[in-house]
C-alpha positions in Angstrom: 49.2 6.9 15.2 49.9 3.0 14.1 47.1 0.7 16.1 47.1 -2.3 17.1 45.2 -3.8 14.1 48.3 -2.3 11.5 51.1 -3.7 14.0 49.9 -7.1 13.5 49.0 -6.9 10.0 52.8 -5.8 9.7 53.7 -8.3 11.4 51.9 -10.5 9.3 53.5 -9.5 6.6 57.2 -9.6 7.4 56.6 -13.2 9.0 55.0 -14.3 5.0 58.0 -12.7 3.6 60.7 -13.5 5.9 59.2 -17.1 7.4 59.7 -18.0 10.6 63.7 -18.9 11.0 64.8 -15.8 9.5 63.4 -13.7 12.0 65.4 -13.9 14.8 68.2 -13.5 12.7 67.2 -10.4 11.0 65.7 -9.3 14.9 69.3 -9.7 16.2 70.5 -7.7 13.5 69.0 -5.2 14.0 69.6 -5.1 18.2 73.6 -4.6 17.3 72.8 -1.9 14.3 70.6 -0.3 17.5 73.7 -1.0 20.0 76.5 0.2 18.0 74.2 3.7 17.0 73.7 3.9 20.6 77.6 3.9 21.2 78.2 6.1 18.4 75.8 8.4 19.9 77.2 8.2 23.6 80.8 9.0 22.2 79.6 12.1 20.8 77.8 13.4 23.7 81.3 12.3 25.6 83.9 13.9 23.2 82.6 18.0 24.0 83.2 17.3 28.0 86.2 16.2 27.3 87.4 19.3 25.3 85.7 21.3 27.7 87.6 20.3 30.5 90.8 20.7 28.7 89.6 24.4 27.9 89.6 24.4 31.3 92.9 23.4 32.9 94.4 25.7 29.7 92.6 29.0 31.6 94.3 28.0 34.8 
């Protein structure tokens, strides 16, 4: 498990190499990479109802 003393050293580190400005930007980056994988997952779990339930009405 990753403690608290090796979360700040990362975070050390990426501020040295990054600097301060660039941060946020690479921070909100990241937040739509984790957004549209988050989507991307959702429509998957969506599309197999939605076959399902077509299945479905065929049987009738």
């Amino acid at each position: 498990m990753i403690g608290t003393k090796e979360i700040l050293l990362i975070l050390l580190v990426v501020l040295l190499l990054f600097g301060g400005k660039k941060i946020p930007e690479l921070m909100r980056g990241m937040g739509k990479g984790v957004k549209s994988f988050k989507e991307g997952l959702d429509g998957i779990e969506e599309k197999p109802s939605e076959t399902t339930s077509k299945t479905e009405e065929e049987k009738r």
